[in-house]
C-alpha positions, -999 to 999 in steps of 0.1 A, spaced: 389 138 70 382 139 110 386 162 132 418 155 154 413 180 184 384 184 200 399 220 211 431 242 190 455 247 213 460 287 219 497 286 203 478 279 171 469 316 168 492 343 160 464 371 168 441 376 143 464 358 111 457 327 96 472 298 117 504 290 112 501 252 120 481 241 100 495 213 96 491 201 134 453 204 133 425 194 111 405 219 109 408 254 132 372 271 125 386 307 141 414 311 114 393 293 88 416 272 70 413 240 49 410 205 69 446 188 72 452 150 66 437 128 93 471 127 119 455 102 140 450 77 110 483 86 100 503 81 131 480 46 132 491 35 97 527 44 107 526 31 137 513 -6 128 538 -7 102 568 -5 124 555 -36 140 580 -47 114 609 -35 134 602 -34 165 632 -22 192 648 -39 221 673 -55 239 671 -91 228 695 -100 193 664 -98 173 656 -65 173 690 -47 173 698 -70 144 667 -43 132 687 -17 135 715 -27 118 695 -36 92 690 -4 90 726 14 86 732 -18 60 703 -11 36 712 27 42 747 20 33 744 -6 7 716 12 -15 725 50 -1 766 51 -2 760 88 -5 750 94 26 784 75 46 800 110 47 781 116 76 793 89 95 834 100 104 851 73 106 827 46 84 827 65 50 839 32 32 818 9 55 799 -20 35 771 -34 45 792 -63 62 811 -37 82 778 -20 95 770 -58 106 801 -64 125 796 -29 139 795 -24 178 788 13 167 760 7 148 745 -20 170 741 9 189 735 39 160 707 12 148 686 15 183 689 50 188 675 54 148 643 27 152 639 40 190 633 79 175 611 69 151 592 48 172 592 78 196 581 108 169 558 80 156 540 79 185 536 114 191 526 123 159 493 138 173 508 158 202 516 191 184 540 203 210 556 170 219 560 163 180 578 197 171 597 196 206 612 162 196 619 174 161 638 202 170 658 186 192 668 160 165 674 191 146 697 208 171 716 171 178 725 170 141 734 205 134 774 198 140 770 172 108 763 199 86 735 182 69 720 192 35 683 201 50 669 180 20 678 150 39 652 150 65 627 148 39 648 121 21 655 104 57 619 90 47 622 75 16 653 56 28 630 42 55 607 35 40 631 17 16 641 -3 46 604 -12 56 601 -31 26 625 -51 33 608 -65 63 578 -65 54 551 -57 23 546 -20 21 510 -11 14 501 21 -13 484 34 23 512 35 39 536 48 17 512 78 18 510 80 50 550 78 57 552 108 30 528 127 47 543 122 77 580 126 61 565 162 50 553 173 84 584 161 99 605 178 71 584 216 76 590 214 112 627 209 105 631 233 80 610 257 104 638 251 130 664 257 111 652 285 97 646 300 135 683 290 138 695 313 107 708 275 95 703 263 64 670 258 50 
């Protein structure tokens, strides 16, 4: 493992406890806990996999997106109760779908965007918690932000050949997205 920060940033401590955030450092030699998984390699791995789905403007790339809400609603039917209005949408709805032309860009663009700051502990769990607060009025089953993951990563194979590496490094990354969720909720008396 390698260290990710050079210096722990002072919310780390919670006076003389073992750090709480773990999770956001690799290894934090005041509070003495155990090296964490390499973030930077992660949010690399993640990162060049997405080449796979790139966003944009041009037909290409928000075809991406609704690539996405079709495999999600084709292999995932489960999970069309949280869309009002599309609960019986197939995956040739989605296509046709002005809504989730849109819904498809706004989903790659945000994990594009949490991908990329993967290794800025404060812009990471700031963007996470604001996901967290847009989706509150859905009344989501908090297992789904783990599970968001392994629907993605679903999805990534079917643009491109998903190596063993990265599917590790999308669950890791899955489960440090999911504990700053659950955290937030959890601040929020939601849920968790």
């Amino acid at each position: 493992m390698y260290r990710l920060y050079n210096r722990v940033p002072a919310w780390v401590h919670q006076s003389s406890r073992r750090c709480s955030r773990s999770q956001v450092h690799s290894l934090c030699s005041d509070c003495n806990i155990a090296k964490m998984p390499d973030l930077m390699k992660i949010k690399q791995i993640v990162r060049k996999s997405l080449e796979a789905c790139p966003v944009g403007t041009d037909e290409e790339n928000l075809q991406n997106g609704r690539d996405f809400y079709k495999f999600m609603f084709g292999n995932y039917p489960q999970l069309r109760v949280y869309f009002k209005g599309a609960e019986n949408y197939t995956p040739e709805d989605v296509q046709k779908s002005e809504r989730f032309q849109k819904q498809g860009q706004r989903i790659l663009l945000a994990v594009h965007v949490v991908a990329s700051c993967a290794d800025d502990p404060i812009v990471f769990k700031g963007y996470i918690q604001e996901t967290v607060n847009r989706h509150r009025q859905y009344k989501m089953d908090p297992a789904l932000w783990l599970a968001f993951f392994t629907v993605f990563v679903g999805f990534l194979e079917t643009k491109k050949t998903v190596t063993e590496e990265e599917k590790a490094a999308w669950a890791e990354f899955g489960k440090l997205f999911n504990e700053e969720a659950l955290t937030h909720l959890a601040r929020l008396g939601l849920p968790h």
